[in-house]
N, C-alpha and C positions, 0 to 999 in steps of 0.2 A: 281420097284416091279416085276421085269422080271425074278427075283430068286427068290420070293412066289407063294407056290401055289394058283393058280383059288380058291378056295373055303375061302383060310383065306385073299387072296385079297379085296374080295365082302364083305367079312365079315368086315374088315377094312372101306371098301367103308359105311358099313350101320352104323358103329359106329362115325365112322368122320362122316356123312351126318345128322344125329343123333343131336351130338353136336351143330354143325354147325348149327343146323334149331333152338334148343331150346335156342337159346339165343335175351332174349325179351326187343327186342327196344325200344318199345313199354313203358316198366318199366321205363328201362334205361332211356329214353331222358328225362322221365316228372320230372323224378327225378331228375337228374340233370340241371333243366328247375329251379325245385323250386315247380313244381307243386304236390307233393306229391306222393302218390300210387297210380295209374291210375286204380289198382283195388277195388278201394272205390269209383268211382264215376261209375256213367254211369250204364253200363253190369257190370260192372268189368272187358268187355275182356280188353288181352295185344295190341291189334291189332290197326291201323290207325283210325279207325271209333268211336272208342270209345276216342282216343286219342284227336280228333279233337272235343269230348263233353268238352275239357277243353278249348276253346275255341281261341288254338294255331293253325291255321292252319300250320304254319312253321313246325311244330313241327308232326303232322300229316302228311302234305307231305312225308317229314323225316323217318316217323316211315314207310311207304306204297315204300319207295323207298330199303327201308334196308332188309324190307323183302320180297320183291321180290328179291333183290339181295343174301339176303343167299338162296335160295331156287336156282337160279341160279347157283351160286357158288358152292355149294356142287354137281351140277349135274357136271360143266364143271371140278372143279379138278377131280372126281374120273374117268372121259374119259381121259383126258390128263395122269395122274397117273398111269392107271391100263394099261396093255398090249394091246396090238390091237386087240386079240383072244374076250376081254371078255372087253373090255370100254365100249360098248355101255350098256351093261348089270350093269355095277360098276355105269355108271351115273345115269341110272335109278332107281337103290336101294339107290345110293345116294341122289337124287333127291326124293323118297319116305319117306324116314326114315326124312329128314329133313321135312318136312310138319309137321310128327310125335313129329320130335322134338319142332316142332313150337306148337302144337296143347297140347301136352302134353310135357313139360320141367319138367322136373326131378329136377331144381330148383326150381321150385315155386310149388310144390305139386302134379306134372302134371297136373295143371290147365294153360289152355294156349288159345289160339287161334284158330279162325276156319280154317284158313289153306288157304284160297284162293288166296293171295297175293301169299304167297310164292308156292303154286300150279304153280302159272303163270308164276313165275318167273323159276322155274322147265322147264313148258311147253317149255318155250320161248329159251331154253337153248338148252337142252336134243333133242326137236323138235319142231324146230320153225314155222312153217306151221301149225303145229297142236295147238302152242301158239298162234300164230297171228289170226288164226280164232276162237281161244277160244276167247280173248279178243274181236275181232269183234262181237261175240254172246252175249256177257256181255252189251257190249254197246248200243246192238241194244233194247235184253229187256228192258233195265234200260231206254234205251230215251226211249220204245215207252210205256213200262207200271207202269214205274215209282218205281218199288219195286228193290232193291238192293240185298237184297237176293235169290228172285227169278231168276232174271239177274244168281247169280253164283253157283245159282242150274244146270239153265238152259246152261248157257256158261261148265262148267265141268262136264255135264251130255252127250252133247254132243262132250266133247273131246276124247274119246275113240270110237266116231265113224268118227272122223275126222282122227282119230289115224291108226282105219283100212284099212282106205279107201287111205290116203296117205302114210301110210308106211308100218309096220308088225305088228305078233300079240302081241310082246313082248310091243313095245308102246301101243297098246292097252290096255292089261295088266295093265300095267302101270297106263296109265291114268282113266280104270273103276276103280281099286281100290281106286284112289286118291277122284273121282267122288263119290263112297258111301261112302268115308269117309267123305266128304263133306254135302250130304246130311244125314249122321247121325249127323253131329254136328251144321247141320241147321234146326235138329226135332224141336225146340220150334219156329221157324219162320214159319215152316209148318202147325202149330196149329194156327198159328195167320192166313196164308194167309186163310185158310178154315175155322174160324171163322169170316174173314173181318177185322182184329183187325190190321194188320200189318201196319205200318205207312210206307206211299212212303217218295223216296227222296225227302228231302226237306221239309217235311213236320212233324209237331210235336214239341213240345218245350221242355225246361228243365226239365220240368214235367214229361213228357212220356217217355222221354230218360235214365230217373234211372229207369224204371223198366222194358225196355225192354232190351234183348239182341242185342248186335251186329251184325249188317246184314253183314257187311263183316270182315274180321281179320284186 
């Protein structure tokens, strides 16, 4: 890419990262599992959490490993890809746009996904210090308060100050934007946590699980 310019490079970066992030596992596995349209059961999300309302954990793992790994993927080719001047800058819009493509896929209506798997997988790639404590922070809410979506409110609310503090302001950047994109597509969890309604992990049955949304993608 050393003979294109900076600007239609990035732009490449954000359309591959794009593609890359909108293609939903999630659909794919349960379908070819046998299990139907994964957006008729549960939430309807594409994502692991909802996947695992089919009561395939395999199959869930699966969906939770794939999209972390596009969301990774799309950050490490457009570094390796784009020139040394501007990779760090190509992974990150890479690494952005995918989320996007996860959350909103231009196949399926752009109805898609909350985005936090493949956030991480992002993180973990693009900047891994500031992934590994993201995850640290996920995990800590989630054991000590039990709620799952607060966990990745809370874990990608605080990656762009992990972001500043250990690197520059570009990952900063970076990761506030991923962070309110997150908590906007976790506004109907936010209604449940401040009405008390929101069901912890682990907790809840068939019943409750079709008519709530997905705490994580």
């Amino acid at each position: 890419m050393d003979s294109v310019s900076p600007t239609v490079t990035l732009a490449l970066a954000a359309i591959a990262g794009y593609l890359l992030g909108s293609v939903p596992w999630g659909l794919v596995l349960t379908r070819l599992a046998g299990l139907g349209d994964i957006r008729e059961i549960g939430s309807g999300n594409i994502g692991a959490t909802n996947v695992l309302r089919t009561g395939n954990k395999f199959l869930a793992l699966l969906t939770l490993i794939l999209d972390v790994s596009k969301g990774g993927a799309a950050a490490w080719a457009a570094m390796e890809l784009a020139p040394q001047t501007i990779a760090i800058e190509a992974g990150l819009i890479a690494g952005f746009t995918a989320v996007l493509g996860h959350n909103f896929p231009v196949w399926l209506g752009f109805k898609g996904g909350k985005g936090v798997a493949t956030t991480l997988g992002v993180l973990l790639v693009a900047a891994f210090p500031v992934g590994a404590l993201t995850c640290a922070t996920w995990l800590l809410v989630a054991g000590t308060l039990r709620y799952s979506s607060l966990a990745a409110m809370a874990a990608l609310g605080a990656a762009p100050v992990y972001a500043w503090w250990l690197l520059d302001e570009r990952y900063a950047v970076m990761a506030g934007g991923l962070a309110i994109l997150s908590i906007i597509r976790h506004r109907a969890n936010v209604r449940r946590l401040l009405a008390g309604e929101e069901p912890k992990i682990g907790k809840g049955g068939a019943g409750e699980t079709s008519k709530i949304d997905a705490h994580t993608p």
